[in-house]
C-alpha positions in Angstrom: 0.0 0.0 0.0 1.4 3.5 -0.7 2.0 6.1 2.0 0.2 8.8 1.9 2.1 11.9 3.3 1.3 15.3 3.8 2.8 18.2 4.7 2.0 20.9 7.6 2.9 24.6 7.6 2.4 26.7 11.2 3.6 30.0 11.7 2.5 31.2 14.9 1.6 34.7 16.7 5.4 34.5 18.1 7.1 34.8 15.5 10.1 32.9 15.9 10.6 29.8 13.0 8.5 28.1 10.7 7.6 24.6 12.0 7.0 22.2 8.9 6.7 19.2 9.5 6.0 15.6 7.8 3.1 13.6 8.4 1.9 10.2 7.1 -1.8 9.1 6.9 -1.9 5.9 9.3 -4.8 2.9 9.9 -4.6 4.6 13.3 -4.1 8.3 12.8 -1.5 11.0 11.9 1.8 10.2 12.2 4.8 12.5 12.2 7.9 11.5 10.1 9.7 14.3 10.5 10.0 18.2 11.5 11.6 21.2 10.6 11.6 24.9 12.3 14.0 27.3 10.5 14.1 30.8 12.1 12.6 33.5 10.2 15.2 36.1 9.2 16.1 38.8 10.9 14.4 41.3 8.1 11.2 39.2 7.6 10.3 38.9 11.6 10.6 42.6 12.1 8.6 43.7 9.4 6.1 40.8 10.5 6.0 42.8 13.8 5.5 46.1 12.4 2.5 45.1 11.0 0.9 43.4 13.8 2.2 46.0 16.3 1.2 48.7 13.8 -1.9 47.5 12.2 -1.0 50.1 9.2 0.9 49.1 6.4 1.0 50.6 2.9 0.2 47.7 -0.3 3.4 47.4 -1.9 5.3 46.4 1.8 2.0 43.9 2.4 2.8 42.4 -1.0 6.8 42.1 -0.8 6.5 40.5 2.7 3.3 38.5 1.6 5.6 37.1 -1.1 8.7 36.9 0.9 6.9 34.7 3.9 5.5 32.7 1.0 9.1 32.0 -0.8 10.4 31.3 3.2 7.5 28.8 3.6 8.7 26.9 0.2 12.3 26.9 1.3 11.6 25.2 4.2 9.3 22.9 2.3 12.7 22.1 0.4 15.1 21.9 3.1 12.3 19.1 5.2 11.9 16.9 1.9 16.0 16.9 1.7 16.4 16.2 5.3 14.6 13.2 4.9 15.0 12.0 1.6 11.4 12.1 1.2 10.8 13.1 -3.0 7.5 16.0 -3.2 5.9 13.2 -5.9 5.4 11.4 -2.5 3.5 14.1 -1.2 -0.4 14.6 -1.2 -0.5 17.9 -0.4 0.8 20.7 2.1 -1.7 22.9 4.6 -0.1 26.0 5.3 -1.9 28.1 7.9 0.0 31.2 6.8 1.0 34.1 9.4 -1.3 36.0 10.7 -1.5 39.9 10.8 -4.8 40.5 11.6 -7.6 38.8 13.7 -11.0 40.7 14.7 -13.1 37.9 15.5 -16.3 39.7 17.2 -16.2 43.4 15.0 -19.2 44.1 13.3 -17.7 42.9 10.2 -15.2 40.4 11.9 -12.3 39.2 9.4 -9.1 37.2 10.3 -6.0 37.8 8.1 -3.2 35.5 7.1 -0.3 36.3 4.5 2.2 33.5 2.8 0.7 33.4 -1.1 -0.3 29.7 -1.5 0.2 29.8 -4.9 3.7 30.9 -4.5 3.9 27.8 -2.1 2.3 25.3 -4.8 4.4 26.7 -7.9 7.8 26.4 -5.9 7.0 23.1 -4.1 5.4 21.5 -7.1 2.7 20.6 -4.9 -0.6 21.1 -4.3 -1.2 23.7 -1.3 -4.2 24.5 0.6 -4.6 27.5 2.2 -7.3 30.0 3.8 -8.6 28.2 6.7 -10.2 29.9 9.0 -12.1 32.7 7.4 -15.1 29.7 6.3 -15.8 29.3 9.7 -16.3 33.1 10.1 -18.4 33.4 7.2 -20.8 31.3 8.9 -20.5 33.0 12.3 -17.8 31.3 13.9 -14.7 32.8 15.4 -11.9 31.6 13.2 -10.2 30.2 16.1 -8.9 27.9 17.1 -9.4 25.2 14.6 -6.9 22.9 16.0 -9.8 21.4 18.7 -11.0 19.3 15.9 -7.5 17.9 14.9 -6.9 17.3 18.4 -10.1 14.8 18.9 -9.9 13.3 15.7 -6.2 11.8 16.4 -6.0 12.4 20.3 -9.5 11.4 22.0 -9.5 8.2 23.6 -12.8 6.4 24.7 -13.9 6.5 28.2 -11.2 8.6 28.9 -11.6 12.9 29.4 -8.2 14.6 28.1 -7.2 18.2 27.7 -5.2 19.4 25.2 -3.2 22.6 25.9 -1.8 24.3 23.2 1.1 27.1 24.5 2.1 29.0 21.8 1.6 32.7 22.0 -1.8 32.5 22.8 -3.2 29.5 25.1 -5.8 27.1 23.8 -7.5 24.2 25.3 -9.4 21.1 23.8 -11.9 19.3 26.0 -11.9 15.7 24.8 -14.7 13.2 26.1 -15.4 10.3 25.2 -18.5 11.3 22.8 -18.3 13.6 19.9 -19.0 17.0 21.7 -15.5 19.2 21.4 -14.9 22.0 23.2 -11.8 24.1 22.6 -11.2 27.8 23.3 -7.9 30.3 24.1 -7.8 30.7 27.8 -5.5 34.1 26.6 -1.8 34.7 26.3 0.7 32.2 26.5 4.1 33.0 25.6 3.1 36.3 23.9 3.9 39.2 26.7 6.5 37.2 27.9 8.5 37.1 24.9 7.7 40.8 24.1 9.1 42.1 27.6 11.9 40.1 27.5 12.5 41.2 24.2 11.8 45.3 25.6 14.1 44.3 28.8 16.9 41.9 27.5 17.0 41.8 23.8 16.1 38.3 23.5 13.3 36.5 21.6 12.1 34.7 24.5 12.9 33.7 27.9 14.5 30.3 27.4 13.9 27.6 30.0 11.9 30.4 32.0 15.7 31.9 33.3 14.8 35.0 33.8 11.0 34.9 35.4 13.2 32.2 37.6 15.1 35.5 38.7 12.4 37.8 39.9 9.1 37.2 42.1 5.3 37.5 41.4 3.7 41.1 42.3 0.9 39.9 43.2 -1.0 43.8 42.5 0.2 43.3 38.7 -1.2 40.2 38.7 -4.5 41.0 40.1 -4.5 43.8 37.7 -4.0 41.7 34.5 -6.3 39.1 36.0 -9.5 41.6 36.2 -9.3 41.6 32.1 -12.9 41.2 30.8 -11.6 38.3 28.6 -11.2 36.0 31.5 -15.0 36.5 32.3 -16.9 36.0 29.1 -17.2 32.3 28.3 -16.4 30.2 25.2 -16.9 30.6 22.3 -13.7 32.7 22.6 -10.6 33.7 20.9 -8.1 36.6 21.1 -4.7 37.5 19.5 -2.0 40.4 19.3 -4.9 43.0 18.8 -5.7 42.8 22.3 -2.8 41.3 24.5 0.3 43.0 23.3 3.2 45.3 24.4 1.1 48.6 24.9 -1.3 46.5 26.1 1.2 45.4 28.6 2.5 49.5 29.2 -0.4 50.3 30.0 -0.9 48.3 32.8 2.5 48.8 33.8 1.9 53.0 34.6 1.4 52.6 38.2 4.4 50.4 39.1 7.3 52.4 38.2 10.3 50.9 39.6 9.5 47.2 39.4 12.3 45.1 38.2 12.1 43.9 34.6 12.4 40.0 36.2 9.3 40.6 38.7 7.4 42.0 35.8 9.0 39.0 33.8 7.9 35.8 36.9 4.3 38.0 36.9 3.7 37.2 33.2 4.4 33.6 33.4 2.2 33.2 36.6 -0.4 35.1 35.1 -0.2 32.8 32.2 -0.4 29.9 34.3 -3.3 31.3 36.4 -5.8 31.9 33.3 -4.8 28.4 31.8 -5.5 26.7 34.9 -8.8 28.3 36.1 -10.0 27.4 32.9 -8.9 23.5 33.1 -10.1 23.6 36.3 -13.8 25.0 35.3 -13.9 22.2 32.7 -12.6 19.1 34.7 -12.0 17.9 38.0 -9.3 16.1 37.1 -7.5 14.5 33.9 -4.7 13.7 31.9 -3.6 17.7 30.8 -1.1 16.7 27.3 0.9 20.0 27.1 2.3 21.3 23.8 3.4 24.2 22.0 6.6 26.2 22.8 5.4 26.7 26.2 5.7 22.7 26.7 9.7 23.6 27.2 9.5 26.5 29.7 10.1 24.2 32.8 9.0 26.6 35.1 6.2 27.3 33.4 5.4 23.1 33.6 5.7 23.4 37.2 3.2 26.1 38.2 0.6 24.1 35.6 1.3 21.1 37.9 1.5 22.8 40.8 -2.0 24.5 40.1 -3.4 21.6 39.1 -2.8 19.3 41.6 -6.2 17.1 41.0 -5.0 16.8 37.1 -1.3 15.2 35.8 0.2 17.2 33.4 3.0 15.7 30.9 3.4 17.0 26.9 2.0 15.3 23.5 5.4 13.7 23.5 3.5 10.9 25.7 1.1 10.9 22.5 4.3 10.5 20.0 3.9 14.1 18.3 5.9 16.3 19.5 5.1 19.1 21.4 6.7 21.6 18.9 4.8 20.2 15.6 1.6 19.4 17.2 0.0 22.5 15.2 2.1 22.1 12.0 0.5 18.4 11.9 -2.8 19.7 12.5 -2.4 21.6 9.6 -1.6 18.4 7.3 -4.4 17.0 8.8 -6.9 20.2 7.8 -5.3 19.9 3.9 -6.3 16.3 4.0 -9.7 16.9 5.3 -10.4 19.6 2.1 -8.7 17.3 -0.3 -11.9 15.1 1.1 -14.7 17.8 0.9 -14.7 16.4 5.0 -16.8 19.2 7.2 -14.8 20.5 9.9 -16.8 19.8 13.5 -16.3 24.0 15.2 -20.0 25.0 16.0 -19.2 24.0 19.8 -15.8 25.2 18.9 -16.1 28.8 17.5 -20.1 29.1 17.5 -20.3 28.8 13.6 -23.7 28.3 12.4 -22.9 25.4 10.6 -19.9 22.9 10.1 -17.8 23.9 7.2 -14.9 22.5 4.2 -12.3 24.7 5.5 -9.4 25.7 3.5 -8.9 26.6 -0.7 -6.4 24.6 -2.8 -4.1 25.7 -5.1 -2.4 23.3 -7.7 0.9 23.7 -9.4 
């Protein structure tokens, strides 16, 4: 029997690589062959932040970096197939999520925008891309977000058996997973997101590896209870959120009445505050549980700790102990989405994003 492969494409809200990864259609699943997270250059990740600081950008610099993201995404197609002497005639297709800029999910006229030209992707590769994937959901009503829920109970969910699924990238999401077909998966609110943009402010860095630096200062506990009165963390799911509303002035603002604080105390507040939202939600939708961590978060060990700390009625390991690993979990979701619309297969997201109706998610673009 041939394998049937397929390609995933996830650029997420921090900005730091493109995760592509390798995934083979199974009797029992998704499988991941291989993965691949190339940093995005220097050039390319600070224009990328421009625009979603800014949210103004003339055409011609939306078009270059739209094309250059694209031509990035390709080149990363290449170097995975190389890395694993894998030909792109063995590939079905690839399901690139693109980079999002822009994500307005309850405006009056709500939109969601991703760049990375899939037809750029399909012409390079020499393989069929699909694209677009969220912005069918919120035609029929739905949020756009997250779409990874579905993914996560068709190849995670085990009978008789309640799991969560949280996803730390820069934003938090979790996937309740029962044992009937019912999902329910929402973003609890920021995940890595403030902390890598105040470390990045403070220290220069991308991100606080390992949780080093938040391991250097202490909780103030009046920030915390500050950034814990948002309105977000009282309206109930359907939700979703994203750099329009949690991001660095988002952060200064907040920040006016403590000056003096030390850039580590501001630093350990983020992470607990992080923790704290991810938590009370898990704990709102289970008493207790198997919690499968993954996203970059999953590598913060201090982060790990004060999820298992708070939750001390659930145990909480990453998707490693469901053989994905916890860096590609959302680049194989996306291979997964591409096969579903090569299969005209209706995503399950009205208990997800509170879309009317389920939907074929995604366009396809052939070489």
């Amino acid at each position: 029997m041939q394998k049937k492969y397929y390609i995933g494409i996830m650029s997420g809200t921090s900005l730091d690589a493109i995760d592509v990864v390798i995934a083979e259609r199974t009797s029992h699943g998704f499988k991941q062959i291989g993965g691949y997270a190339p940093d995005l250059t220097p050039f390319l990740r600070t224009q990328l932040l421009k625009i979603c600081h800014k949210k103004h950008v003339d055409l011609q610099t939306l078009g270059v970096i739209d094309h250059q993201f694209a031509l990035a995404c390709a080149e990363a197609v290449h170097q995975l197939l190389e890395k694993h002497h894998i030909s792109s005639k063995m590939i079905i297709a690839i399901g690139s999520h693109g980079q999002t800029i822009y994500h307005d999910p309850i405006g009056k006229y709500s939109f969601t925008q991703q760049i990375g030209d899939a037809n750029l992707i399909a012409a390079k590769t020499q393989i069929p891309c699909v694209s677009d994937f969220r912005r069918m959901d919120m035609a029929y009503g739905g949020q756009g977000a997250p779409l990874v829920p579905a993914f996560h109970h068709a190849v995670f969910s085990k009978e008789h058996e309640t799991r969560i699924i949280l996803n730390i990238g820069g934003f938090a999401n979790i996937s309740l997973l029962t044992s009937d077909t019912h999902v329910l998966g929402y973003d609890t609110g920021p995940g890595n997101v403030l902390m890598d943009d105040w470390i990045g402010k403070t220290q220069g860095k991308r991100f606080d590896k390992d949780g080093l630096f938040a391991k250097q200062g202490k909780v103030t506990k009046k920030l915390l209870k500050l950034l814990l009165n948002d309105i977000y963390f009282t309206q109930s799911p359907p939700k979703s959120t994203g750099r329009e509303k949690f991001n660095l002035l988002y952060l200064e603002d907040k920040l006016k009445g403590f000056s003096g604080i030390l850039a580590e105390d501001v630093q350990r507040t983020l992470l607990e505050f992080t923790a704290q939202t991810i938590c009370n939600e898990i704990q709102r939708q289970s008493k207790g549980c198997f919690v499968f961590v993954c996203g970059g978060g999953a590598y913060n060990s201090l982060l790990m700790s004060r999820l298992q700390a708070l939750l001390t009625q659930h145990t909480v390991v990453t998707t490693q102990a469901l053989n994905i690993d916890p860096m590609y979990v959302e680049a194989v979701a996306f291979a997964w989405l591409a096969e579903q619309r090569l299969l005209e297969q209706r995503i399950a997201l009205k208990s997800i994003t509170g879309a009317e109706k389920n939907a074929i998610l995604g366009c396809v673009y052939l070489p």
